[in-house]
Every structure is written in structure tokens, then in C-alpha cells.
C-alpha positions as CSV (number, residue, x, y, z in Angstrom):
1,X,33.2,-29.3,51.0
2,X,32.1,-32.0,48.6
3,X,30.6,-35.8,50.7
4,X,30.7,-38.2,48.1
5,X,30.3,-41.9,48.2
6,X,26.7,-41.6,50.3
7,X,23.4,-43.1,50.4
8,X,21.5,-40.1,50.2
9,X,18.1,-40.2,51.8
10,X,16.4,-37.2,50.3
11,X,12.7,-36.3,50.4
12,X,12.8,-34.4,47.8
13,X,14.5,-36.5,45.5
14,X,14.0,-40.1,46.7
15,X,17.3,-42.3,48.0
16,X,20.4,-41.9,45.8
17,X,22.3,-45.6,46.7
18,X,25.4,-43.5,45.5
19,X,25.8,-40.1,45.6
20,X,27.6,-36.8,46.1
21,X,26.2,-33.4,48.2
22,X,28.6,-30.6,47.3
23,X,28.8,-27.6,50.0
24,X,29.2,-24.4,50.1
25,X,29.2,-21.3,52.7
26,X,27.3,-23.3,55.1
27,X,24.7,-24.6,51.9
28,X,23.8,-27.6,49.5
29,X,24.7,-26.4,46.2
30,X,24.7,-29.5,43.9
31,X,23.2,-32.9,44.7
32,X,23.7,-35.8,42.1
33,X,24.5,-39.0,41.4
34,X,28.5,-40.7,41.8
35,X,28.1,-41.6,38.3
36,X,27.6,-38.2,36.8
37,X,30.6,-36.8,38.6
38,X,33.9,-36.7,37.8
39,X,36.9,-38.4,39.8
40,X,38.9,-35.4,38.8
41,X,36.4,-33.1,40.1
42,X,36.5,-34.1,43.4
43,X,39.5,-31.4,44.3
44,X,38.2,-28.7,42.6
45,X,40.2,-25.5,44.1
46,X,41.5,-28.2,46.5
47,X,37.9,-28.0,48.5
48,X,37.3,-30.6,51.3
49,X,36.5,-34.1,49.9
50,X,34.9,-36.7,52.4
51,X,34.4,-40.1,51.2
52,X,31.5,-41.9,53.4
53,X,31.9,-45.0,51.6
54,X,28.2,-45.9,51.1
55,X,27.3,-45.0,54.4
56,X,23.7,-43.5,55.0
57,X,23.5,-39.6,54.8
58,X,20.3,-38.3,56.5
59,X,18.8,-34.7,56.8
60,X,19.8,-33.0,60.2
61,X,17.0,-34.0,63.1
62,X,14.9,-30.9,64.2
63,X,13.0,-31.3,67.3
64,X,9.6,-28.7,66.9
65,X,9.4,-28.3,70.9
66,X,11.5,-27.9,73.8
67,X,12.6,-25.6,76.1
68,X,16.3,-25.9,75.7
69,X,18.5,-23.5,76.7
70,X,15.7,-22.1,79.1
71,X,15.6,-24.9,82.0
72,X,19.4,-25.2,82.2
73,X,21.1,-29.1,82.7
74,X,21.3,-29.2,86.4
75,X,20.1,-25.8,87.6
76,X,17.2,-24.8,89.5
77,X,15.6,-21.4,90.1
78,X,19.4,-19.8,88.8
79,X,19.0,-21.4,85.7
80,X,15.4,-21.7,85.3
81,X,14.3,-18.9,83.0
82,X,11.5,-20.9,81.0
83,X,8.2,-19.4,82.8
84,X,7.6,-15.8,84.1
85,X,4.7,-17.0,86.7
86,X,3.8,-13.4,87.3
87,X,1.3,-12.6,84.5
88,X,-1.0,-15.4,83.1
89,X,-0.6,-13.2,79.7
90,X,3.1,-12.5,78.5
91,X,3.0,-12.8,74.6
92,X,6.1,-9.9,74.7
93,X,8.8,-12.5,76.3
94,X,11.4,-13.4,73.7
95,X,12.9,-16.7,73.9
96,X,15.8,-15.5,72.7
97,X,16.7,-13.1,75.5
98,X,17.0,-16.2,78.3
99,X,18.3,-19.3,76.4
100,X,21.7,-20.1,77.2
101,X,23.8,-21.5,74.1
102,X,26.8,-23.0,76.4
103,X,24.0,-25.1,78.3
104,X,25.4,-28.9,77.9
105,X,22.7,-30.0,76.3
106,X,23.0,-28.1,73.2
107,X,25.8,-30.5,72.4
108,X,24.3,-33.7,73.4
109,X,21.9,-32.7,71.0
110,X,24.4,-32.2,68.3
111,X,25.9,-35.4,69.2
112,X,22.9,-37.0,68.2
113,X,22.3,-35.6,65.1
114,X,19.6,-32.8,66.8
115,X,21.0,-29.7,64.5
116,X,17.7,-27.3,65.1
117,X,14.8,-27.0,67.2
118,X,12.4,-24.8,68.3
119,X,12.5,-23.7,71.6
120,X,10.4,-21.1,74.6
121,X,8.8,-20.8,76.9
122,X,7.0,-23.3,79.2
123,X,3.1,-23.5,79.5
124,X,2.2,-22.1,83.1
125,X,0.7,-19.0,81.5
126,X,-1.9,-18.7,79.4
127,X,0.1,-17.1,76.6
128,X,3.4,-17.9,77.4
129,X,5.4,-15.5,74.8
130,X,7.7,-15.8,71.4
131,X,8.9,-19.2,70.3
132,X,12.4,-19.3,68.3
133,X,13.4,-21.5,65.5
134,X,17.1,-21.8,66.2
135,X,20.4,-24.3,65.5
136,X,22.2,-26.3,67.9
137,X,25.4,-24.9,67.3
138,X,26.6,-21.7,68.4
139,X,28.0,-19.2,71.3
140,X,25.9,-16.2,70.6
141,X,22.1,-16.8,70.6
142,X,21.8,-13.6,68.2
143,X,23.9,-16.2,65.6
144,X,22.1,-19.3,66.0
145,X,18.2,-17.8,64.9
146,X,16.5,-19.6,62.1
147,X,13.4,-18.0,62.6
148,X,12.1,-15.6,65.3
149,X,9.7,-15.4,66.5
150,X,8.6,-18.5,64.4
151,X,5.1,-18.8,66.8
152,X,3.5,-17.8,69.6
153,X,2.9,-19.8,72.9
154,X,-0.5,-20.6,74.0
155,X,-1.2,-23.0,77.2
156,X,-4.7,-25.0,78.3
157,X,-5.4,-27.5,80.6
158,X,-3.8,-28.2,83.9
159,X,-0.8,-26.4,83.6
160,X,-1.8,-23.0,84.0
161,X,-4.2,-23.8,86.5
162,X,-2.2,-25.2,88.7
163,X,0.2,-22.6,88.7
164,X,-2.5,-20.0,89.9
165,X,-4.5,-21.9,91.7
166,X,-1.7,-22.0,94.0
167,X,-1.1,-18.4,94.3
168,X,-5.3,-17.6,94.8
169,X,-5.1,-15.9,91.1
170,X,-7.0,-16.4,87.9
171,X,-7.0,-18.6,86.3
172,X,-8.1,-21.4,88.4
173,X,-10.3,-22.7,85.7
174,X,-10.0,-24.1,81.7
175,X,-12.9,-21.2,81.0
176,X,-10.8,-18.1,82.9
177,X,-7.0,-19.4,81.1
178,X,-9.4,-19.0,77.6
179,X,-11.2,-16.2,78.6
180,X,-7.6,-14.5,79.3
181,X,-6.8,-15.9,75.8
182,X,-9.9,-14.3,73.8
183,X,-9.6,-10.9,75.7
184,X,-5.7,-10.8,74.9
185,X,-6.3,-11.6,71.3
186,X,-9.7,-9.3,71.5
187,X,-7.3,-6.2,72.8
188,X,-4.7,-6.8,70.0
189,X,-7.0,-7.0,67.2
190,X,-8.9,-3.8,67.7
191,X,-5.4,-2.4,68.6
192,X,-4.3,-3.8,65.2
193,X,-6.9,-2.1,63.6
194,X,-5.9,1.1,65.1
195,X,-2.8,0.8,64.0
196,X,-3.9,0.8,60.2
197,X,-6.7,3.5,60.2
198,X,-3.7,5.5,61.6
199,X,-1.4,4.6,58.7
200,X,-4.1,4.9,56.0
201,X,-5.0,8.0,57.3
202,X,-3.0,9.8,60.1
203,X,-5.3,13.0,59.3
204,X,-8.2,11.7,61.2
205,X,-7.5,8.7,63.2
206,X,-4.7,8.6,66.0
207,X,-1.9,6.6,66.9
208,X,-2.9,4.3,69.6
209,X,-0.4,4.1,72.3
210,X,2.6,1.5,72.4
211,X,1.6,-1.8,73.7
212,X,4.3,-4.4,73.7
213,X,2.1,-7.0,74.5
214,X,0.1,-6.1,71.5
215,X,2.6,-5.9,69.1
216,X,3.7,-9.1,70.1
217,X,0.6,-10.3,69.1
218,X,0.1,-8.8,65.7
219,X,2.1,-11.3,63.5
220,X,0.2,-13.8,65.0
221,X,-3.1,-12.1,63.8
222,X,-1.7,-11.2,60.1
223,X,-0.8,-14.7,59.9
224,X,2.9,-14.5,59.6
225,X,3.4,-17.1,62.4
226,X,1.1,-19.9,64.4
227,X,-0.3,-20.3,67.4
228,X,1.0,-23.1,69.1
229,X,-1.3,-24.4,71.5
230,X,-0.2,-26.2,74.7
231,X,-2.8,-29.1,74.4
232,X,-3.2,-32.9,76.1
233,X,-6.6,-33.7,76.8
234,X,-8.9,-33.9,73.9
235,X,-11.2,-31.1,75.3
236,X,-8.2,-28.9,75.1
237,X,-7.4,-29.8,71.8
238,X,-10.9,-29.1,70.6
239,X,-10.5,-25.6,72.6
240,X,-7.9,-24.6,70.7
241,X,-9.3,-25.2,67.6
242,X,-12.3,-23.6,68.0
243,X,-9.9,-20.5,69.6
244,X,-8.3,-20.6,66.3
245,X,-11.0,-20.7,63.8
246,X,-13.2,-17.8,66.2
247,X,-9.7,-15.7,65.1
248,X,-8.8,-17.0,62.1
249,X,-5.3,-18.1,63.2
250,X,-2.6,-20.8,61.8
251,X,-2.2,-23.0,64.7
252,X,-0.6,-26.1,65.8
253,X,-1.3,-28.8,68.7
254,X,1.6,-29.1,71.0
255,X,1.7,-32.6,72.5
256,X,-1.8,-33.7,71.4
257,X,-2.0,-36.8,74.4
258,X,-4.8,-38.0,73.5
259,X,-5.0,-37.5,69.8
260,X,-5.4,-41.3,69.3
261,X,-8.6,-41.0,70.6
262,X,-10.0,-37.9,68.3
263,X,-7.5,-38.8,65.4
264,X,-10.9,-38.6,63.0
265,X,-12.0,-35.5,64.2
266,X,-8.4,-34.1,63.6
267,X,-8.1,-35.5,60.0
268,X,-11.2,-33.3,59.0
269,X,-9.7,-30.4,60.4
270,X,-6.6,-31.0,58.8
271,X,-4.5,-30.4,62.1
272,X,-0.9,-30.0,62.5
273,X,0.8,-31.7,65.0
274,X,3.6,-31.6,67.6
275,X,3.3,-35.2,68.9
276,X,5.2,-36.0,72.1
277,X,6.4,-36.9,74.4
278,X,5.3,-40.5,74.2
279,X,8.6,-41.9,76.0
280,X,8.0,-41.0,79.7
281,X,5.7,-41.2,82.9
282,X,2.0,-40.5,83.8
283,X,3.0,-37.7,85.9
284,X,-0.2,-35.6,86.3
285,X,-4.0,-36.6,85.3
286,X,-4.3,-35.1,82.0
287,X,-1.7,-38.0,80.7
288,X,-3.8,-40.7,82.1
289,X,-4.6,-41.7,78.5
290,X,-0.8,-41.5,77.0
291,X,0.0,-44.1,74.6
292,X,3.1,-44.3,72.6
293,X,1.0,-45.7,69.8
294,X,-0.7,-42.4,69.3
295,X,1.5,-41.0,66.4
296,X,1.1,-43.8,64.2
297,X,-2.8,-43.8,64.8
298,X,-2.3,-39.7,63.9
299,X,-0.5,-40.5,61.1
300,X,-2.8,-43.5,59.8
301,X,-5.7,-41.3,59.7
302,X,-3.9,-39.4,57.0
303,X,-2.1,-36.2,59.1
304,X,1.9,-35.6,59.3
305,X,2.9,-35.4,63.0
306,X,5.7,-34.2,63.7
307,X,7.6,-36.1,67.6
308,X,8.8,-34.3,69.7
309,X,10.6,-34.5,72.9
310,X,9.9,-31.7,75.0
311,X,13.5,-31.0,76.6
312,X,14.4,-31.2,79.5
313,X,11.2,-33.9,80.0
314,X,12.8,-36.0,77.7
315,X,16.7,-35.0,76.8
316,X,17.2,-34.1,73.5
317,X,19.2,-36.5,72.3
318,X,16.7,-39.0,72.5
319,X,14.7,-37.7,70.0
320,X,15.9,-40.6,67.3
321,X,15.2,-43.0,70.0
322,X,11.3,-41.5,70.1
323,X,10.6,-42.3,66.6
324,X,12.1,-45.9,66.8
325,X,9.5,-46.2,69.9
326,X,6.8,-45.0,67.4
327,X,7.3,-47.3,64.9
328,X,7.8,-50.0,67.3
329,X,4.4,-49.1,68.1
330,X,2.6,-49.1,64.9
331,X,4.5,-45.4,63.0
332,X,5.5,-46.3,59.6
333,X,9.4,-46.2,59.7
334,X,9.8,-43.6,56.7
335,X,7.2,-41.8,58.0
336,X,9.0,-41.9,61.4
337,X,12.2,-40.4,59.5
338,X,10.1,-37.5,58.2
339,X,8.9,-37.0,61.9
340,X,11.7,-35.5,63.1
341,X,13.5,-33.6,59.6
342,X,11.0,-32.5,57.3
343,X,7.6,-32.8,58.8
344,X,9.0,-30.5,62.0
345,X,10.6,-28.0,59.0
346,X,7.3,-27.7,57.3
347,X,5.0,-27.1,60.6
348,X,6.9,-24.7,61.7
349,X,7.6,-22.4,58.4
350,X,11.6,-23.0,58.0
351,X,11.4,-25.7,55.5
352,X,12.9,-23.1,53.6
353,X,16.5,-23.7,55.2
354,X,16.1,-27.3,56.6
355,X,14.8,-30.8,57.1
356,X,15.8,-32.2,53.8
357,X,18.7,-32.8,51.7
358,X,18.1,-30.8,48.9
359,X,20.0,-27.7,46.8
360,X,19.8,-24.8,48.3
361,X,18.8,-25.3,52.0
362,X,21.8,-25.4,54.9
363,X,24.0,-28.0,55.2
364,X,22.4,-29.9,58.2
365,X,23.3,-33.6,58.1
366,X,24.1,-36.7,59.8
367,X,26.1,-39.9,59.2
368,X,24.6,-43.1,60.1
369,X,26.4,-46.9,59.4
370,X,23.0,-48.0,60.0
371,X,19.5,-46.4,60.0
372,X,19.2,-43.8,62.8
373,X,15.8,-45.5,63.9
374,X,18.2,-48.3,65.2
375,X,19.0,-47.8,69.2
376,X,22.3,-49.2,68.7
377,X,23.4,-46.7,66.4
378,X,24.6,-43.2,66.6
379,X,26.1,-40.6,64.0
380,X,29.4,-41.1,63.0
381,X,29.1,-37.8,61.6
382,X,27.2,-34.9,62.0
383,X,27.5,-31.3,59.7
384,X,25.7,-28.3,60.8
385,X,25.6,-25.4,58.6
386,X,28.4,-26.9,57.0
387,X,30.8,-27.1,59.3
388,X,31.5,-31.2,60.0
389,X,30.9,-30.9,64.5
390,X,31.4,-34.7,65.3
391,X,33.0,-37.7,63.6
């Protein structure tokens, strides 16, 4: 497939008023300029050719956290596969094995450009289990994986609380959901270290016995993936930090509420952040202080947020209609662009294959007559992995 005749915007190499993205098996293999490309080269081995006549050709949204696929569009308990509010510590659930690819909202959120996202489990458990970096397209979950797990799911504050406090189990209390944390991690690291006196030496040290909940736990420790903390209130965002550095993990702050009020104190820890939802209600007391104006404070204190929506709390395909609200509210608008493609890509490890237009990563895109931070538009087109889905 070659697009020609776009206005590229391209992090990587800056807008291109007029250019051409040439495709192939589901990648960018050549970007350039119209004027360094041949008219007679447009139907080389008579490949697609589609002419956007100067029309604005953007990297493929990702929203970095949602549960989609696991809360199903208009299902309850039968479709509701998103917590296991059995075990306050489940780090061995897989995303993968409950999201549900023919739920309608993976094509509302193609429709509006959404073409990854990283999905998992809710936050009523402390550890909550194995997040998966995944496309919006697709029948077969198995096909659909850009990275997984790409992160592990932590939760403080209310949420788990609540959850036990109404079954008379622990934890009741922010100091019993971290304590349940530290021993978790605690158990895995020594089980880790097992593990390796074994394979240095199998003469003199024993295997220790399976333990899926370890295992699960063990990328997390060598560093292969983040932790991605479940965080509102600006004790809880200061408890997962200090979580982090005590076990010397990458980690992340989902949601970070009341970041505005700390954003100094997370510019010298160089935080990343999941920022969002700022487009809905007040609907429990740790959101008393939610302010839409909070990623654009982030971001002004020198730290690359990243909005998200949180699906279903926000649908999806709303996500463009976030980062118009941040910059309505004081976000930069380029910045707000980078928000929600390559900002999201870099957090969470897969700017490898997307959030930007550039050679070599898949051929996520979408069309735009206008810029996609206006509420009035919506794509004209939209490509995932190559294959043109809408327009």
C-alpha cells in the first residue's frame, strides 16, 4: 500500500506538509517527501495507491489503561470478568484469558482512531494480575498481543478496601493492601533467588517448588516490565513510590488524581504517568480533588503524561475528546497529541511497534480533514496494521 498526498505529523521526523508513507506486510517501510517520489512509482507491482489529498495523517491513538474487553458493553456479572474478588493477591491472572475481542467496543474504538491499548484487570485487589498491550482489531485475542504481559497490576487507596471491608477480610486498611504488597513481592524475591542458586548450582541448592503467583512476579522484579500502580490520592501516589524504590522496580502512576497538587514532588522523581480520567463525575472521596487541568499542570512541571480513559468509565472512543478537554484546560495542544500516540507507546515499552509514524513500526494511522483535538471531527480513515478498517 503506498498513502501519498498527506500531511504527515511525525514525531520523529517533524510534519511533512506533503508526503508519502509506503506500506508493507502490516509495516512503514519508507517515509518521504511528494517531491522525492516518482509519479510513475506510485503503481509499483500494481500495490494500493491512496491519495489523501493534503489531508492530516496522524499516528494511531493508544489508550495506556482500560479494562476493555473485560467489563463487557452491556453485561453484568456474565460479562464481567475484570476482578477476581476472591484473593486480595492474584499477580498469576492473565488479561488475556478473559478479554473478549467481539465486545462492541473494540470497534467504537477503531472508529475513533483507538488502534491499541493496554488493558487488565480492575483495582479491587491489591495485586490485581498481568496487564496486556494489545490492538483493536482482531477475532482471536492470541492474534491481537503487542506485548504480554507488558506490566503488572497494583491497586491502593479506596478501592481494595472497600471491596473487603465488605466481606469482613483484609484488607480493610491502606497499611494491610501494602503490607499484602511487600509480603507478595517479599515471597517472590527470595523465591527468585532460589530459583538462581538452583540454576548456578543444582548440586547443592534445590529447586523450590512451583509457585505461579511467583513466577508471575519475577519479570516484574528483573525489570522486564512495570509496576503499574492503581493511585488517586497523593498519599497513594507517594506509597507507591516509596514501594517501588524499597524494590527497586520500574513503575508507573495509573490515574494520578491529584497529581496537580504534588506535580513538584513528581518532576524530581521523574514519574511516569497514566493521567485520567479527567472527563467524568466525583463518584467516591478519593476524587474530591479531580481537576481536568491536572495534566497540563503535570506536563508543565516538565513530565510526559500520558491520558487515559479508563474504559468502560469513560468509552474509548472518547479518548481524542480527553485531550481536547486537556488542552482546553491549560495542556499544550502538541503535547496533547503525543498524550495519547507516542507518550502512551514509550510508558508502556511498545514504542518499538507504535505511536509514531516512522519506518519500521506497524502501520497504525488515522485520517483527519481537520486536527483530531477538534470535537467536530472524526477519522475519515483509519489503518491498523495495515489493513485500511474505516473510510
Amino acid at each position: 500500500m503506498l498513502i501519498v498526498n498527506a500531511e504527515i505529523h511525525s514525531f520523529k521526523y517533524g510534519i511533512i506538509n506533503l508526503g508519502y508513507v509506503k506500506i508493507s506486510d502490516g509495516k512503514i517501510i519508507k517515509i518521504g517527501f511528494m517531491s522525492e517520489y516518482k509519479i510513475s512509482n506510485y503503481m509499483i507491482d500494481d500495490k494500493e495507491v491512496i491519495d489523501l489529498c493534503g489531508k492530516k495523517l496522524y499516528a494511531g491513538f493508544i489508550d495506556a489503561h482500560t479494562h476493555i474487553g473485560m467489563f463487557e458493553n452491556g453485561l453484568t456479572f456474565e460479562g464481567d470478568d475484570g476482578n477476581e474478588e476472591t484473593d486480595p493477591c492474584t499477580p498469576h491472572l492473565r488479561a488475556i484469558d478473559a478479554i473478549n475481542p467481539m465486545d462492541k467496543c473494540f470497534s467504537e474504538a477503531l472508529d475513533a482512531g483507538v488502534t491499541s491499548v493496554i488493558t487488565g484487570p480492575g483495582s479491587a485487589n491489591a495485586i490485581g494480575g498481568q496487564l496486556a498491550a494489545i490492538k483493536t482489531m482482531g477475532r482471536r485475542i492470541d492474534n491481537m498481543i503487542i506485548k504480554e504481559p507488558v506490566a503488572i497490576k497494583f491497586a491502593l487507596g479506596e478501592n481494595p478496601k472497600s471491596v473487603y471491608h465488605d466481606k469482613g477480610e483484609t484488607p480493610i486498611t491502606r497499611m494491610a493492601t501494602t503490607a499484602i504488597i511487600r509480603e507478595a513481592l517479599h515471597k517472590a524475591k527470595r523465591y527468585l533467588e532460589e530459583k538462581e542458586k538452583f540454576e548456578t548450582n543444582s548440586e547443592d541448592f534445590d529447586e523450590p517448588e512451583y509457585d505461579i503467583k511467583n513466577e508471575a512476579l519475577i519479570p516484574l522484579l528483573k525489570k522486564e516490565i512495570p509496576a503499574h500502580f492503581h493511585a488517586h490520592r497523593a498519599d497513594d501516589i507517594f506509597t507507591a513510590i516509596r514501594i517501588a524504590k524499597e524494590f527497586d522496580l520500574d513503575y508507573v502512576i495509573v490515574h494520578c488524581t491529584e497529581g496537580h497538587l504534588i506535580a513538584d514532588e513528581l518532576a524530581k522523581e521523574n514519574a511516569k504517568i497514566l493521567s485520567g480520567p479527567i472527563l467524568c463525575d466525583r463518584s467516591k472521596p478519593e476524587l474530591v480533588n479531580l481537576n481536568p487541568s491536572s495534566t497540563g499542570i503535570i506536563s508543565k512541571n516538565g513530565l510526559k503524561p500520558a491520558l487515559v480513559t479508563d474504559h468502560p468509565v469513560i468509552p474509548i472512543q472518547y479518548l481524542p475528546l480527553c485531550a481536547a478537554l486537556a488542552v482546553r484546560e491549560g495542556l499544550n495542544e502538541e503535547e496533547a497529541i503525543r498524550a495519547i500516540t507516542v507518550y502512551p507507546a514509550q510508558i508502556c515499552g511498545i514504542d518499538n511497534r507504535v505511536g509514531d509514524i516512522a519506518e519500521g513500526l506497524d502501520a497504525d494511522l488515522c485520517v483527519f480533514d481537520k486536527s483530531p483535538l477538534d470535537f467536530t471531527q472524526k477519522p475519515v480513515m483509519v489503518f491498523c496494521n495495515g489493513k485500511k478498517i474505516r473510510g
